[in-house]
C-alpha angles and dihedrals in degrees: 000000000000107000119216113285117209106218130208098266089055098259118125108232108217111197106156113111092228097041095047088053091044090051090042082061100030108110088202097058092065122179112266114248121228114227089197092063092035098048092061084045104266103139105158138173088259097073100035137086148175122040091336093058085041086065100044089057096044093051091050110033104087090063091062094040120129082246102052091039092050086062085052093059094096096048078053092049099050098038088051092039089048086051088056092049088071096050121093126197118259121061126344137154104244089206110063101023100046120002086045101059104034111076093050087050094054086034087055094048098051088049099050092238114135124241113321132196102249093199085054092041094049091039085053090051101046088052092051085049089056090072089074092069135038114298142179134219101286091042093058097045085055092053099044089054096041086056091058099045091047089040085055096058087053099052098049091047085058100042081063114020110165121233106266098031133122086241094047091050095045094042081058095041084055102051090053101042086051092240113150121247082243091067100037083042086056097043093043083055082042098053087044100053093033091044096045101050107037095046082055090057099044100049083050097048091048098043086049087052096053099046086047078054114053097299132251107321112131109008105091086120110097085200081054100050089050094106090036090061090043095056100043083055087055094050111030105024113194093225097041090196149009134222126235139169120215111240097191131015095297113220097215115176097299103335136084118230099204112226115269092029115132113234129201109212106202107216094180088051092049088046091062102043118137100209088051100037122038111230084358101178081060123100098223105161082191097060101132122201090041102174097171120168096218097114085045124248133257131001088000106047107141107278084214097045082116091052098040092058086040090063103035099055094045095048085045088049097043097045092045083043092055095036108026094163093049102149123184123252112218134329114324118233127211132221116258090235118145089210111021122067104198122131112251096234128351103212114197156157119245108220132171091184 
């Protein structure tokens, strides 16, 4: 087993399997808060624990239940089947033109928001998730306006939220639950951003995999595809690591994490792990069980893991359905992201036969 490694910024890396579990489900390894979001009043569940995290779940869970996301799966059918309308066969970037606007499309809809941008939305995004490392002047000011905007679209959806919308569910979960608008506010711009990038990323990494694999014949089932999507999870996790802060001292193997020490917990290291996965450096989409910790363990497990594999696995089907014969064209090339594993473009060639 891997002991704890300090690295050079001060962090303690975690890459064990069973050390990176025990640490997911561990109260006294809490998430770090971020001063910069929540000083422009961005609390959100992410950064909370405790009881206070425990209500929040329990509020919001029923919306992301296998249950409630089963009764999504036609908003997720015609908004994948009217991005492939606008494909034609010949070369495209999959990317950009169909793994990147998806998910925002099916996030918007089940919030009840109109058409977004997704390059402003993303580039919003990507200036809010910059807080969570060290910035300068400029880098702060983006972030400070990108909040608001984002903030904004929040606010309106809420003011008027539909009947039978996400925003609609969680704003009543709230108020019974006694959670204040702010917070709902927070994790409805939460479930937006987070839903938005890493789903990306997962419908990309798993379309990638299977053209490096024989292409697309044949799995143009989304039931099919169920152990595939799994197992690109295991092997390529959108997010590659989580941040913690130790609350006590932390007993970890051999070593002592001293409290208030951050910790990197290294998902795609815990993923790969021999003691945990037999033959773990091998693709196998039948791998059962397949207990990866890419959608995290314990009291933080992704509310939209459901959803995520939802989408995934329908955008995969219909696209292999509609061009069953898609081939790459060239290497691809991955994005130089500390935390997100997503290929930088995915250059192809559309062919029905």
């Amino acid at each position: 087993m891997s002991e704890p490694v300090l690295l050079p910024d001060g962090r303690w890396h975690v890459s064990s399997g069973a050390d990176v579990d025990h640490l997911l489900r561990n109260d006294r390894c809490v998430p770090a808060p971020n001063s910069i979001l929540q000083g422009l009043g961005v609390d959100w569940m992410l950064h909370h624990h405790g009881q206070i995290h425990a209500a929040e779940r329990r509020a919001f869970r029923a919306s992301f239940s296998p249950r409630s996301v089963w009764r999504y799966r036609d908003t997720v059918t015609d908004i994948v089947d009217a991005t492939l309308d606008r494909l034609d066969a010949g070369s495209v970037d999959l990317l950009t033109e169909y793994a990147f606007p998806i998910p925002l499309a099916v996030i918007a809809a089940l919030l009840g928001i109109g058409d977004l941008d997704p390059v402003e939305v993303h580039e919003r995004w990507d200036d809010m998730m910059a807080t969570y490392g060290p910035l300068d002047e400029a880098g702060l000011s983006a972030a400070e306006r990108s909040t608001r905007a984002l903030m904004t679209v929040i606010e309106q959806a809420m003011a008027d939220p539909g009947k039978d919308t996400l925003t609609a569910a969680m704003i009543r979960a709230g108020d019974d639950a006694g959670i204040g608008r702010d917070v709902v506010a927070a994790d409805l711009l939460l479930i937006l951003g987070a839903g938005f990038d890493t789903t990306m990323a997962l419908i990309a990494n798993t379309i990638a995999e299977l053209l490096q694999r024989g292409g697309f014949v044949g799995h143009d089932d989304p039931d099919g595809l169920a152990g595939f999507v799994e197992e690109v999870l295991r092997t390529q996790p959108s997010v590659q690591w989580v941040g913690r802060v130790a609350a006590d001292d932390l007993e970890v193997g051999t070593t002592i994490i001293p409290a208030g020490s951050r910790l990197v917990l290294s998902l795609a290291d815990a993923n790969r792990d021999p003691n945990l996965f037999a033959d773990a450096d091998h693709f196998d989409p039948s791998r059962s069980p397949n207990a990866h910790l890419s959608f995290g363990a314990g009291a933080h497990f992704c509310l939209g893991a459901h959803l995520g594999r939802l989408e995934a696995a329908t955008a995969v089907a219909r696209l292999a359905a509609r061009y069953p014969r898609t081939r790459l064209i060239g290497e691809i090339q991955w994005r130089e992201h500390a935390l997100l594993r997503c290929p930088r473009a995915l250059p192809v060639e559309l062919r029905q036969v």
